[in-house]
C-alpha positions as CSV (number, residue, x, y, z in Angstrom):
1,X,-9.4,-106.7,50.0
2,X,-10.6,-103.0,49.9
3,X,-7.8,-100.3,51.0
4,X,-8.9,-97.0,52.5
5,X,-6.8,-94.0,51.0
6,X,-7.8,-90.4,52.7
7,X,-7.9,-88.0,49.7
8,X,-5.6,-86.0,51.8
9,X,-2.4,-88.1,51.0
10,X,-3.2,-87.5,47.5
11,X,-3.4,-84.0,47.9
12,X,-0.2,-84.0,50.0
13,X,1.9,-85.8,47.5
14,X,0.7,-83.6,44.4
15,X,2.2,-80.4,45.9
16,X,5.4,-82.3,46.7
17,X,5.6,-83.4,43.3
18,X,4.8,-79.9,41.5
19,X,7.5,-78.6,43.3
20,X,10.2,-81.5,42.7
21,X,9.2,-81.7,39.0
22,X,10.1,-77.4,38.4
23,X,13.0,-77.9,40.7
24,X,14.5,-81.3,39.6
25,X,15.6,-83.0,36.5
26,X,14.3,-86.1,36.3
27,X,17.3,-89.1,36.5
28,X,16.5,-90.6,33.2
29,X,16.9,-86.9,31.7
30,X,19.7,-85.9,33.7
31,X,21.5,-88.8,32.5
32,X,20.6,-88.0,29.1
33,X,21.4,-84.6,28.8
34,X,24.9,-85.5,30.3
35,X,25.9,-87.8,27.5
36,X,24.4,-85.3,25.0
37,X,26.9,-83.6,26.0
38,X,29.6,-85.8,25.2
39,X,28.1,-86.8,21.7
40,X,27.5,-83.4,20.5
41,X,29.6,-83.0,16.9
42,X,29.0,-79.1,17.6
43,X,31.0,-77.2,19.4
44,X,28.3,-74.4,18.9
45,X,26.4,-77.0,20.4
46,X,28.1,-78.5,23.2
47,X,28.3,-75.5,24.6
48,X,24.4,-74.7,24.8
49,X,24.8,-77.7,26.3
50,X,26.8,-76.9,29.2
51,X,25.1,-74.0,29.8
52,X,21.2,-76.0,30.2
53,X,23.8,-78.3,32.6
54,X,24.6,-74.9,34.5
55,X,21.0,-73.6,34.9
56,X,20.0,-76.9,35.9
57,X,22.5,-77.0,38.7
58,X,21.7,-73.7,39.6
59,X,17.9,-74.4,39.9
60,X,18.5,-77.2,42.3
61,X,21.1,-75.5,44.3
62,X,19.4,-72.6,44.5
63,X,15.5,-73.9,44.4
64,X,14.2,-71.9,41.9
65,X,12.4,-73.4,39.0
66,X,14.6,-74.8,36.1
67,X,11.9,-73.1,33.4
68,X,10.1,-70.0,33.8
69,X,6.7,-71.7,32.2
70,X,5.8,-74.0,35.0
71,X,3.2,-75.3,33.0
72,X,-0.2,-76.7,32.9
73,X,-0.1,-79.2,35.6
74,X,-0.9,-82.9,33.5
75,X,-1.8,-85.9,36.1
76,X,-2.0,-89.4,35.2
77,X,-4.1,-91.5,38.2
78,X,-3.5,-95.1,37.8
79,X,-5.9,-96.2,40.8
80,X,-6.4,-99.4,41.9
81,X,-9.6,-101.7,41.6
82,X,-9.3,-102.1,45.5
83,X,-8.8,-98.6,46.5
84,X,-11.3,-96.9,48.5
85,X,-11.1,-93.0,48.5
86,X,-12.2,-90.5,51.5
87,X,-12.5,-87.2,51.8
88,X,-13.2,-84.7,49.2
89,X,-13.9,-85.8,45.9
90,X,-10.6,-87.4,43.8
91,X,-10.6,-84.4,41.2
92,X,-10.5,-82.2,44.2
93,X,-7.7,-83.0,45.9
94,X,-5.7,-83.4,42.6
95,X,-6.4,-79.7,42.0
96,X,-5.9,-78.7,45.8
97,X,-2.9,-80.6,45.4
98,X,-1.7,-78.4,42.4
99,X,-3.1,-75.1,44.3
100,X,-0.9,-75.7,47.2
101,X,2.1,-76.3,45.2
102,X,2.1,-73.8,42.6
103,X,1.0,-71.0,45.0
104,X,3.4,-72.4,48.3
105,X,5.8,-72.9,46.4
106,X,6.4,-69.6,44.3
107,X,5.6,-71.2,41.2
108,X,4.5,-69.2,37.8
109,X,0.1,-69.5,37.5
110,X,-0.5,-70.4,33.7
111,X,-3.7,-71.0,33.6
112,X,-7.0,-68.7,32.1
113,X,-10.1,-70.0,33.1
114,X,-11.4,-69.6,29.6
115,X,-9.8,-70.3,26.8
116,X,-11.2,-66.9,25.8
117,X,-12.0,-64.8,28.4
118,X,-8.5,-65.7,29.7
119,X,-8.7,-64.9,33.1
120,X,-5.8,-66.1,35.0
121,X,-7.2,-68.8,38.4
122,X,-4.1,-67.4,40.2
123,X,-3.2,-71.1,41.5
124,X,-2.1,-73.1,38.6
125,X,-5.2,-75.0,38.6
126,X,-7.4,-76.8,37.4
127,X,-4.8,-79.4,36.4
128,X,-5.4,-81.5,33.6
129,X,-6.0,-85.3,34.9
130,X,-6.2,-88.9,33.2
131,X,-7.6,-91.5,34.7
132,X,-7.0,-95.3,34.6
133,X,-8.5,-98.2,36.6
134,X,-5.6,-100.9,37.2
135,X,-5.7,-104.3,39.5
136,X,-4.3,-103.8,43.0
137,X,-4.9,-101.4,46.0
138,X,-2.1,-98.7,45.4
139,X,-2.3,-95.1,43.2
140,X,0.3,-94.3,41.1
141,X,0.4,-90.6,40.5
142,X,2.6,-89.4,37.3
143,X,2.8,-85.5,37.7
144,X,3.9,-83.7,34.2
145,X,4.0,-80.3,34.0
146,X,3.4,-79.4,30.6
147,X,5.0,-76.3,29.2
148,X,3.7,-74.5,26.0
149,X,6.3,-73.8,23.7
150,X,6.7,-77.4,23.0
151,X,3.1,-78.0,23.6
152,X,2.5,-75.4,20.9
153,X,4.7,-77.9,18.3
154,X,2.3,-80.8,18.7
155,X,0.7,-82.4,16.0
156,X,-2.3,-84.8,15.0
157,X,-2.4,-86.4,12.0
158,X,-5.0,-88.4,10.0
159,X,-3.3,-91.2,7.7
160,X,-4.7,-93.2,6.2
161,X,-3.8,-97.2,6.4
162,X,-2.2,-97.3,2.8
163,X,0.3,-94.5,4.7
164,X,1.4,-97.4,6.7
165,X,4.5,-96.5,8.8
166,X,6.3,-94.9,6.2
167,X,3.8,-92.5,7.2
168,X,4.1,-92.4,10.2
169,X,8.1,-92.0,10.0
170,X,7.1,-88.8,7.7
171,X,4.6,-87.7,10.1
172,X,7.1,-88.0,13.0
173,X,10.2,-85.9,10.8
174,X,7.3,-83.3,9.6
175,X,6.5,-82.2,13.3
176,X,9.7,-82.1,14.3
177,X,11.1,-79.9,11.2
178,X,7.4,-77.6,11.7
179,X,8.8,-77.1,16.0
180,X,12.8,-76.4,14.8
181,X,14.1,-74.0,17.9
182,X,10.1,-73.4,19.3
183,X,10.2,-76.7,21.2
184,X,13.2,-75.5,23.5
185,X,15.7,-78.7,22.1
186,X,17.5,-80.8,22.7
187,X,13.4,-82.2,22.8
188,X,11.9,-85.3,24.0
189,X,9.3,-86.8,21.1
190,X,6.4,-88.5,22.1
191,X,4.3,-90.6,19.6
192,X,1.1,-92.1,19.7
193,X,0.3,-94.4,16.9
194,X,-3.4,-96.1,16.7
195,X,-6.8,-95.7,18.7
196,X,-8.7,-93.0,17.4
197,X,-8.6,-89.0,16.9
198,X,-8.0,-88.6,21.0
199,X,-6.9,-91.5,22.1
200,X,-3.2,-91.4,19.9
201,X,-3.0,-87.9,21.8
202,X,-3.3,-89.8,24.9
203,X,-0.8,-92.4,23.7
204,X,1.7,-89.8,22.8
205,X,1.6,-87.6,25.9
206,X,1.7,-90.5,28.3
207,X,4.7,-91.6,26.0
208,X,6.8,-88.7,27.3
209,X,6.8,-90.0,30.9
210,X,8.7,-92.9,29.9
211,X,12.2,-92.8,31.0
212,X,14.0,-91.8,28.0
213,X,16.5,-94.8,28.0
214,X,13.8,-97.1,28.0
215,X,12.3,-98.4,24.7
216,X,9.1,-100.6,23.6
217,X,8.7,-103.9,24.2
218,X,7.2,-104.3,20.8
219,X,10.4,-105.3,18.7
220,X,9.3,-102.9,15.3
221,X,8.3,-100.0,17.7
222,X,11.8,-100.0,19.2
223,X,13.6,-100.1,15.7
224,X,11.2,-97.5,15.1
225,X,12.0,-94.9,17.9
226,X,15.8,-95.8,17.6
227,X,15.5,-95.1,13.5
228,X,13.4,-92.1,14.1
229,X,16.2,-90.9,17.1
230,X,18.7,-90.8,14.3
231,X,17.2,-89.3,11.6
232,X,16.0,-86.5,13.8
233,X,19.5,-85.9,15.0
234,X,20.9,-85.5,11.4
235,X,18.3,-83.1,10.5
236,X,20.9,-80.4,12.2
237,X,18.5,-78.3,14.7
238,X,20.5,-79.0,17.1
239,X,20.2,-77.5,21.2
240,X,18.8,-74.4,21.2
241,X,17.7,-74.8,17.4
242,X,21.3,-73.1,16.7
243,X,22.7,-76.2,14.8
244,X,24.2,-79.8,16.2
245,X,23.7,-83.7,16.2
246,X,21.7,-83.7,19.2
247,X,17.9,-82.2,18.1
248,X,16.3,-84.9,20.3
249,X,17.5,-87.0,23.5
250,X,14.8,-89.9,22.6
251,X,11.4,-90.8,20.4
252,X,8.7,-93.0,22.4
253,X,5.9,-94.2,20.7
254,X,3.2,-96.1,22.1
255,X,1.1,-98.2,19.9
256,X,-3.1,-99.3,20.4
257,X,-5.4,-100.7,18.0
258,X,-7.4,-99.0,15.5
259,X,-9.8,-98.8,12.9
260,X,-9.5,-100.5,9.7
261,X,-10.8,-97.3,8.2
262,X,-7.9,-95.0,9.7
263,X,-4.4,-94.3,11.1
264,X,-4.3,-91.8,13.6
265,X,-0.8,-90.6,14.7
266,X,-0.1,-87.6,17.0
267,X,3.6,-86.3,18.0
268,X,3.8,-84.5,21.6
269,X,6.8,-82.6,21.9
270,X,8.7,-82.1,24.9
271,X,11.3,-79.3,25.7
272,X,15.0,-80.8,27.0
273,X,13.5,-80.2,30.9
274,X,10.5,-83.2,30.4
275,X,9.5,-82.6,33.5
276,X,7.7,-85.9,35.4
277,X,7.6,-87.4,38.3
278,X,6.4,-90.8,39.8
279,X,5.1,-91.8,42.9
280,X,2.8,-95.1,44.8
281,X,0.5,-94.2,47.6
């Protein structure tokens, strides 16, 4: 049965979530960066630790964002095969959505026009949005803002099959070693293994809006991310890239099928914020 959803809710529920995601940790990485704390081997880096725990505290206290890059506002739309949409056009009320909540509430603009001219839109907009067709008649909206100084850190790389996944494991450390302090850590990796060129982009952005206690359901994949977590850590980066065991809170790879030809694998990093939050219309 077909379920009407005015494009006004969307928009509605956008702004709210721009404004939670630069305000609030998420749970998964609140809970994370908590028992980083009490793993750290460095003292060095326990207490860089303690002080992300008092900005963050501070931020929601005081409602004032808990990074000055807001970022580029990244939307995942996971919309029902039953969902009917009215109002103004999907892509519209996304980005009216992002307008609203970057400009109402007080958050940094990021965004050039032109990736040249680089004329700042002054709203935050236009946001960057994926869209997926799902069974049911409910949207689920992921909202990630995406910050650049881990964005910057991200990597694609072209293996070839023969690489296999001691490729991909070198692929992984490479990225991380290339980021060292850029990527803000304690960093969250995201990994996309297969498809093609874009599509293992894809894989690994949408990876870092997994909680980060939550692994794979593919049995090698989760030996992978936990082997990957730990070798990661005992490269020595360490919060704030001054030196420590905890370099990373989690690796989540996502896996999809590929050529015979290739073996695409791109590493999105994420800064020890990860901002994303989830919502059902």
């Amino acid at each position: 049965m077909i379920r009407t959803i005015q494009t006004d809710v969307i928009t509605e529920n956008i702004k709210e979530m721009c404004i939670e995601a630069n305000h609030f940790l998420s749970g998964d990485m609140d809970l994370a960066m908590k028992q980083a704390v009490e793993t750290e081997k460095s003292e060095l880096g326990r207490k860089i630790l303690n002080q992300l725990q008092d900005n963050l505290k501070i931020a929601a206290d005081e409602m004032i964002p808990i990074c000055q890059d807001t970022g580029m506002a990244v939307i995942f739309l996971e919309v029902g095969q039953d969902v009917h949409f009215e109002g103004m056009s999907i892509e519209d009320a996304v980005n009216e959505g992002v307008r609203q909540g970057y400009v109402e509430g007080f958050l940094r603009k990021s965004v050039v026009g032109d990736p040249i001219i680089r004329e700042n839109t002054k709203d935050n907009t236009p946001a960057v949005i994926h869209y997926s067709i799902v069974p049911g008649d409910k949207v689920k909206i992921t909202m990630a803002p995406k910050g650049f100084g881990s964005e910057n850190m991200s990597r694609v790389f072209m293996l070839k099959p023969a690489d296999g996944i001691e490729g991909v494991k070198n692929a992984i450390l490479t990225a991380v070693k290339d980021a060292g302090p850029n990527a803000c850590p304690p960093m969250v990796v995201g990994v996309g293994v297969g498809g093609t060129f874009e599509k293992c982009a894809l894989l690994a952005k949408k990876a870092l809006t997994r909680p980060v206690n939550e692994h794979s359901d593919i049995p090698y994949v989760k030996d992978l991310e936990i082997e990957m977590l730990e070798k990661i850590n005992k490269l020595g980066i360490g919060p704030g890239g001054l030196g420590g065991s905890t370099t990373a809170l989690a690796v989540n790879i996502n896996t999809y099928p590929t050529h015979i030809a290739g073996l695409p694998v791109a590493i999105n990093i994420c800064c020890h914020v990860n901002r994303h939050v989830v919502r059902e219309v």
